[in-house]
C-alpha positions as a printed NumPy array, in Angstrom:
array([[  0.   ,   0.   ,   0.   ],
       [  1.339,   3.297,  -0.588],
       [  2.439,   5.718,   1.276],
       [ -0.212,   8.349,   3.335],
       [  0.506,  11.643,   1.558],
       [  1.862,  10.111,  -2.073],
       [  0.502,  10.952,  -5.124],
       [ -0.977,   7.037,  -4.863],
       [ -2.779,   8.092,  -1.482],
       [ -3.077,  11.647,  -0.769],
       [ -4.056,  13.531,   2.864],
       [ -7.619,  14.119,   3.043],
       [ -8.252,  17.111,   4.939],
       [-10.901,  19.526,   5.324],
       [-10.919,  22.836,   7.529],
       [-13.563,  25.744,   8.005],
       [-11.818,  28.785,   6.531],
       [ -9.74 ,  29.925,   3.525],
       [ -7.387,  31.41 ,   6.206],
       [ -6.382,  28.038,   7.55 ],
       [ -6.304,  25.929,   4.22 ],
       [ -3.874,  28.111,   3.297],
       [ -1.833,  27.159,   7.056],
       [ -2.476,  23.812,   6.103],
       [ -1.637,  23.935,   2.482],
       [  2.   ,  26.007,   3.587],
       [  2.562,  22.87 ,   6.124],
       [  1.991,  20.26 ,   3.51 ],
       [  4.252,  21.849,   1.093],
       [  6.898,  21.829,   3.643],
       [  7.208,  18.581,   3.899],
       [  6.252,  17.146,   0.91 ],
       [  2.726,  16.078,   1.371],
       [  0.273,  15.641,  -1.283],
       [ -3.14 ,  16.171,  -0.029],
       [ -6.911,  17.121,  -0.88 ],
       [ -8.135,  19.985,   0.472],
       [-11.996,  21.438,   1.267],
       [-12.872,  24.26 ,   2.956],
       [-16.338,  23.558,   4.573],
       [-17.218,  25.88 ,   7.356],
       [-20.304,  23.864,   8.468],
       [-18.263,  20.721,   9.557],
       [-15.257,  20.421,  11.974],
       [-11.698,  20.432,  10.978],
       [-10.66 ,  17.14 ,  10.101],
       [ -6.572,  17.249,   9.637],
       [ -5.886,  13.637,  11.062],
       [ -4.283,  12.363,   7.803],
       [ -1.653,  15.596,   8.38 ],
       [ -0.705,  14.455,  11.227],
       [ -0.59 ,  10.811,  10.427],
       [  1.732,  11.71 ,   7.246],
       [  4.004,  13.671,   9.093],
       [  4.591,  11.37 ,  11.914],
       [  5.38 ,   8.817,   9.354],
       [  8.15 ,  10.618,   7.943],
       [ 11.651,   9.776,   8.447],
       [ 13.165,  11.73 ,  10.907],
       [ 15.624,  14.581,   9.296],
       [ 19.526,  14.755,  10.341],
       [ 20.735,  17.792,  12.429],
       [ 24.037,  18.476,  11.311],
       [ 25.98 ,  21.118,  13.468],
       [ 26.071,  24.525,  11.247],
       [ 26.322,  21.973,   8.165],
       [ 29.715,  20.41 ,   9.175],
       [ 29.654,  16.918,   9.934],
       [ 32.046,  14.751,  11.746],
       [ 33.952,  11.354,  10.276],
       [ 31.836,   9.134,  13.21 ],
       [ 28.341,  10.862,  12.483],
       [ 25.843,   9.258,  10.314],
       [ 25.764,  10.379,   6.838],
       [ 23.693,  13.032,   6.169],
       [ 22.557,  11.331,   2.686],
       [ 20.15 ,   9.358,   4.651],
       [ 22.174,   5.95 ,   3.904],
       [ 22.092,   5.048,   7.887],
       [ 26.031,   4.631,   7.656],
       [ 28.776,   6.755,   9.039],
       [ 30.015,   9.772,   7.609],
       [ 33.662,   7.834,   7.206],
       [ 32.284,   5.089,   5.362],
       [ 29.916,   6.547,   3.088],
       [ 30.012,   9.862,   1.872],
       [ 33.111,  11.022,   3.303],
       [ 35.081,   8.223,   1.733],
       [ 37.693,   9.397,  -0.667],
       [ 36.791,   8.032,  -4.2  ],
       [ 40.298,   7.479,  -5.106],
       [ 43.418,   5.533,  -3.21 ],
       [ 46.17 ,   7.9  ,  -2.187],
       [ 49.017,   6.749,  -3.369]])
């Protein structure tokens, strides 16, 4: 089954004012989110399948002012160490 908030199987959400669909719609575009919106002031907010999708995303790498050390993980997202993945030279010295 795909993903919640993919193009497959987008966020259904619904709120009660243009003001906050366009909150909403700012948040999903932050992280990625594809969603269906309706503004429909006679029925409560429903923004569950927001806050489903974002829990469900992987949790993003702090990196300290963008430098990262040899022994922290990579910030490519390949759950290996700096050393042994990105930071690797690609050549031998010789």
């Amino acid at each position: 089954m795909a993903a919640l908030g993919s193009k497959a199987r987008p966020a259904i959400l619904r709120v009660q004012s243009e003001e906050r669909a366009q909150e909403v719609t700012t948040i999903c575009a932050a992280h990625g989110i594809q969603f269906i919106l309706g503004i429909e002031s006679d029925k409560p907010e429903n923004i569950f399948d927001l806050k489903k999708a974002i829990k469900a995303l992987p949790p993003k790498l702090a990196t300290k002012a963008g430098k990262v050390s040899p022994n922290d993980y990579c910030p490519c997202g390949s759950n290996k160490k700096f050393k042994k993945c990105c930071g690797e030279p690609s050549s031998p010295k010789a």
